[in-house]
N, C-alpha and C positions, 0 to 999 in steps of 0.2 A: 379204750375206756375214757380217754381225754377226750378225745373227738366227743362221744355220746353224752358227756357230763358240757360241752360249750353248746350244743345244739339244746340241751334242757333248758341252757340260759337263756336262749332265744338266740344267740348271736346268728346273723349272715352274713355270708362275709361277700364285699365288693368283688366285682369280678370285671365290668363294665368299663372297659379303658376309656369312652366318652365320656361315663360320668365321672370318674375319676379326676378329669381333667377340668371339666367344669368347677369341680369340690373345691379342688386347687386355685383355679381364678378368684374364686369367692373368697378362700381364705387369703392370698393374697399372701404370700409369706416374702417378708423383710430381711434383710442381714442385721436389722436390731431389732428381731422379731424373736424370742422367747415362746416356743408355741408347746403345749402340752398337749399329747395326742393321749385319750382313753380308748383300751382296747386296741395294740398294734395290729395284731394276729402275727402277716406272714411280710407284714410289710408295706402294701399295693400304696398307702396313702403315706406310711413313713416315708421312703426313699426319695418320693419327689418333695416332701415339702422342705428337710436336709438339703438337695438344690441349693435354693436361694435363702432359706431361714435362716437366722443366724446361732441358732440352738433349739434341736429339738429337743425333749423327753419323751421317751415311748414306753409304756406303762401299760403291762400285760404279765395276766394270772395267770393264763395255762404257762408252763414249762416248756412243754413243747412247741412251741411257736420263738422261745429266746433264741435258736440256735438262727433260726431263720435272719432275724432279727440283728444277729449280732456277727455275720459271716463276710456283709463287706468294710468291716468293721470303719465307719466314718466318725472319720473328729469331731464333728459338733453333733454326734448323737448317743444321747442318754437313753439305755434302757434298762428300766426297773422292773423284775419281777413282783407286781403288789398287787392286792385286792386295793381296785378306785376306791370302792368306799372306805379303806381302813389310811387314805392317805392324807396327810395334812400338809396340804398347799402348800400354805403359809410357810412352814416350815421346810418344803420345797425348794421354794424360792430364793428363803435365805440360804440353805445349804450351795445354791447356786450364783450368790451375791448378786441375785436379779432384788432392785428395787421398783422398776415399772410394773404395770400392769400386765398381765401374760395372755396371751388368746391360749383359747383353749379349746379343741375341735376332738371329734369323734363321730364314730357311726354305734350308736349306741346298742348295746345289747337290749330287745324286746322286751324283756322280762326286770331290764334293771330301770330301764328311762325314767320312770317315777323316780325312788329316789335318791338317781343320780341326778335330779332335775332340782331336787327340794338338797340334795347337798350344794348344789352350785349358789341356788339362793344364798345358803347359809354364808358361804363364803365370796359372795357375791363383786365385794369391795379390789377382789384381789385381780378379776378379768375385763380388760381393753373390750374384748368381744370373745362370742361363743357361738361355735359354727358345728351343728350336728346333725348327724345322717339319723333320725329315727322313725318309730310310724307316724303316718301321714295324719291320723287321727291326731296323737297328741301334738305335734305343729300344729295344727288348725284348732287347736282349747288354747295354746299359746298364745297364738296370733289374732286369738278370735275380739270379734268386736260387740259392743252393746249392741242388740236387737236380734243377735244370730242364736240359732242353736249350737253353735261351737263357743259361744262365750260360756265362760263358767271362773272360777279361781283361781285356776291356772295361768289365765290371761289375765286376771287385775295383778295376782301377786307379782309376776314377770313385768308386767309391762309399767308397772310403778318405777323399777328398777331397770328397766331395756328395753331399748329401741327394738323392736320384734320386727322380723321380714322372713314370711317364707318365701324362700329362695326359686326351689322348681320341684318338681314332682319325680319322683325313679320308680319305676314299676318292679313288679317282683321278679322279672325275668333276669335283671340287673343281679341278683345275688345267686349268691351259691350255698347252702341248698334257696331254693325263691322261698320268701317268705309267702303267708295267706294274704295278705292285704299290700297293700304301695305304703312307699316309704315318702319322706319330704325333707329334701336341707334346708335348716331353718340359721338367720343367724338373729343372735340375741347381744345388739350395740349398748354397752356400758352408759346408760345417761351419769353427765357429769354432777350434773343436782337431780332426784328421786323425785317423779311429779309429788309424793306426798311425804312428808316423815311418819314412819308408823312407829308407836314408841314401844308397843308391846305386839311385835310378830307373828308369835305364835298363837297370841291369844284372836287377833284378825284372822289367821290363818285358820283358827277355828271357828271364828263367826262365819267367814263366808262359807267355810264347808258344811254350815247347818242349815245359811240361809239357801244353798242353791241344791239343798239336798232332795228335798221334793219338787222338781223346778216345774211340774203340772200347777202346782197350788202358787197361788197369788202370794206376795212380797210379805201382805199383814198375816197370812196364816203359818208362813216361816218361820216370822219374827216369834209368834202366840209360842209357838212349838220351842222355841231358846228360853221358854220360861221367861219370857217379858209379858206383864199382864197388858191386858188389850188397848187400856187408858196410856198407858203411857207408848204402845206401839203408835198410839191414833194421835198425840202427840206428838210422835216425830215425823210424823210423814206428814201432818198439816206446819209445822215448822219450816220442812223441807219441800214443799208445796209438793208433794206425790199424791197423786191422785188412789185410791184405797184398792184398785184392782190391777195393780202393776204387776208381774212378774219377775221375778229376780234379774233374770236376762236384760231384761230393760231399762236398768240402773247403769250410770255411768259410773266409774271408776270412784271422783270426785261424791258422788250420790253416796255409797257404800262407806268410804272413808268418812263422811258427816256423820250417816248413821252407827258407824262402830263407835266414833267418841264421843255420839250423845248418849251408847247404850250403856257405856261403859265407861261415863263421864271424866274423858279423857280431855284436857284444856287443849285447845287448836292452836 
């Protein structure tokens, strides 16, 4: 029943001792390395990074994977039975008297990536780096750049906030059961100052998801659709010198950030 209720979640689990090893190099674990692993399962990625880390946590919901988990029983590793999304970091951390920054790595369950992706934002402040095994699609909306079809929201929100680099590519043969599609390690580096301050989040987080939500239609017929009348979309885009047939895609970061706080007359 446990098995059939983790494959609903999408989870795969690593099987590939090459890639394994690479995942390892990327993350790079320290002896004053505090690393938080989502999703242990049976192990494969816990035991080596305990090696040289100097404190893991290993944090997994099924039951049946703790025993695994907890049978060569090593000192500097923490495992908590929890649902990821029901835990608070923050308070993590302190319970562990860590005040640095923590990395924090997984191979994310399919079904949960989104958001596990939008709780990391949330709590953003708290991670050095963030190194994840998921599909190869949502790395690449990540990572993606102005003028691509993989640019979209996901890449401005993140990349405000992180240095983005996908890593390499693992095919589905890499997992057990293979998933439909490839997967990609991405890692997401903590910028120490945010290219922008957004002072209202979630309300950005909502403009861009309106603006790039028809992404066939042009930038001004976006805008029309947020309920901004035409005069003043035609307004900010002769402001911001855009030319009236742009497509969302083709806005830079910096571009999007002007226009959210002229729509929403936010002081720069």
């Amino acid at each position: 029943m446990k098995r059939t209720k983790i494959k609903a979640m999408g989870q795969h689990f690593l099987k590939d001792d090459a890639v394994l090893k690479k995942i390892i190099l990327h993350i790079s674990p320290q002896k004053d390395d505090l690393i938080i692993e989502i999703g242990a399962g049976k192990g494969a990625l816990t035991f080596p990074l305990t090696a040289t880390a100097g404190k893991v946590i290993a944090i997994e919901k099924d039951p049946s994977f703790i025993p695994f988990l907890q049978k060569k029983n090593i000192p500097n590793l923490t495992i908590l039975e929890e649902d990821i999304m029901k835990v608070d970091f923050s308070k993590l951390m302190k319970a562990q008297n860590f005040k640095n920054k923590v990395k924090l790595v997984g191979n994310l369950p399919y079904s949960l990536s989104s958001p596990l992706l939008f709780k990391v934002l949330q709590e953003k402040e708290l991670f050095s780096e963030c190194i994840f095994l998921l599909q190869k699609e949502v790395a690449e909306r990540i990572c993606g750049q102005p003028g691509s079809k993989k640019y979209a929201p996901l890449s401005i929100l993140f990349q405000i906030h992180f240095s983005t680099k996908l890593l390499f590519i693992v095919a589905p043969g890499s997992f057990s059961p293979p998933p439909k599609v490839h997967s990609a390690l991405i890692s997401l580096k903590s910028r120490d100052i945010p290219l922008f301050l957004i002072e209202q989040e979630e309300l950005f987080r909502q403009f861009l998801k309106g603006v790039f939500k028809h992404r066939r239609k042009i930038l001004r017929k976006n805008l029309e659709k947020l309920n901004f009348l035409l005069p003043q979309v035609d307004e900010a885009l002769n402001k911001f010198g855009l030319e009236r047939n742009l497509r969302p895609e083709q806005l830079s970061i910096s571009q999007f950030v002007a226009l959210f706080n002229f729509f929403y007359q936010i002081e720069e």
